[in-house]
Structure formats: C-alpha cells, structure tokens
N, C-alpha and C positions, 0 to 999 in steps of 0.2 A: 677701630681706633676711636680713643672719644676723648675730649679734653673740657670738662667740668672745669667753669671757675665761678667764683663766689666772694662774698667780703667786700661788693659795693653797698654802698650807703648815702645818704647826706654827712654834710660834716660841714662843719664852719671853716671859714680860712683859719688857719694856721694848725689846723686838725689833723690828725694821722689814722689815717686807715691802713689794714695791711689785705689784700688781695690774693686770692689761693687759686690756684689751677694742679686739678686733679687730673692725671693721665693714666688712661687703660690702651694698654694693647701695641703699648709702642717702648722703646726703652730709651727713656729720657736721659739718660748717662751718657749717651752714643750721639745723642743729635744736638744741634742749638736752640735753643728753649727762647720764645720774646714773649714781652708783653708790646701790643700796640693798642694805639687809643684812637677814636673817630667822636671828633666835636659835630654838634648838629650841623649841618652845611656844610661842614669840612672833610678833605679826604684822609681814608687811616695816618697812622704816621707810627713809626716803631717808637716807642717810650725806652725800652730798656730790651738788651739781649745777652745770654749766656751759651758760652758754646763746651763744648764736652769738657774742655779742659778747665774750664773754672771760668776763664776769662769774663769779664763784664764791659758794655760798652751801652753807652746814655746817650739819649736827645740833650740836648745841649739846655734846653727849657727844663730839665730836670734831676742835672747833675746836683750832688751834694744833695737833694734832697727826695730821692727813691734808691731804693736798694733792692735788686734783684735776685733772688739764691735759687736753690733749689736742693730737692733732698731724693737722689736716686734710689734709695730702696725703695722708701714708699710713693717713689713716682710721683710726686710733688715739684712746682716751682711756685713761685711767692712773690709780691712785689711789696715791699712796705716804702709805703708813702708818709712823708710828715711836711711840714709848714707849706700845708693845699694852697693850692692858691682857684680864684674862681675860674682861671682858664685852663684848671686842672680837670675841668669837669667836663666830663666824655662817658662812653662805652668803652671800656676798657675788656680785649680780647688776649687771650692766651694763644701761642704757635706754638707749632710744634716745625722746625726745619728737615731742610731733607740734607744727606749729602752723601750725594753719587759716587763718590772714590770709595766708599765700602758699601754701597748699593742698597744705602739706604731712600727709596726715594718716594715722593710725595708729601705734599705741606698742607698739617694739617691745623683745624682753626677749631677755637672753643666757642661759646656760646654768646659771649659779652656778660660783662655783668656791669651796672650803670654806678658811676660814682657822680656826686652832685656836688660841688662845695657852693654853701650859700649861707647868708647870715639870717 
C-alpha cells in the first residue's frame, strides 16, 4: 500500500492550492479517505474526511474554504484549498481509513507534502 501526495507549495494568504494524494494497492471507494495537517510544534489534527459514500466532514478552522473529493477509478483524493490563511501552514498528510465490518483493516498514512502561506 502507498499513498503518494503532492501540490505543496508556498502561496500567499488568500492563495489557493490544490493537494493530490495518489493510492496503490488499496481500493479508495471502499474506505474513508482524510487529509490531516501537523503545524511545527503542534499535534496532527484531521483537516477534511471523506468516507465511501461521498459524505464530507471539516475542521471547523476550514469549513467553507477546502474542499475534499476524490476520484475511485483512478484512486485519487484531492484537497483544494483557497483564501490560505498563515495558520493554514503545515505538513499536510493524506489517510487511508480502515473499517472492520467488511474487514478492511489497517490505517494507512502518505508522506506529507509541506504547504507554507506567507507574504
């Protein structure tokens, strides 16, 4: 299992970047898909989650302005971010969820890819 993400950058406040997490070996349609973020000195914290059925759910710090998708063929999920703000800026990781009722299980984590907003 591998979860490739990418589409960090710098970006000024109110800038939008969009975030890609590539998955091998797992079937992303089946499981619940998140993005979490880790600020320097701070512990992870989930940003955005999607779970098989479409459904989406937000950190409170980033409603209305990320949006989560994801695209099961080609094993994709996506965070697009717009109006950054500087406490937007973390390591931003890709999950992969487990869930035991149809025995799927193990939770797996991508690589971070680093987003910065700063002027």
């Amino acid at each position: 299992v591998q979860l490739q993400a990418s589409g960090g950058g710098l970006v000024q406040p109110g800038g939008s970047l969009r975030l890609s997490c590539a998955a091998s070996g797992i079937n992303v349609s089946l499981r619940p898909m998140a993005w979490y973020r880790q600020a320097p000195g701070m512990q992870r914290e989930l940003v955005a989650r999607i779970n098989s059925g479409g459904n989406e759910n937000y950190a409170d710090s980033v409603k209305g302005r990320f949006t989560i998708s994801k695209d099961n063929v080609n094993k994709m999920m996506y965070l697009q971010m717009s109006s950054l703000k500087f406490e937007d800026t973390a390591v931003y990781y890709c999950n992969a969820g487990e869930r035991r009722e149809i025995g799927l299980r193990g939770t797996y984590w991508g690589q971070g890819t680093l987003v910065t907003v700063s002027s």
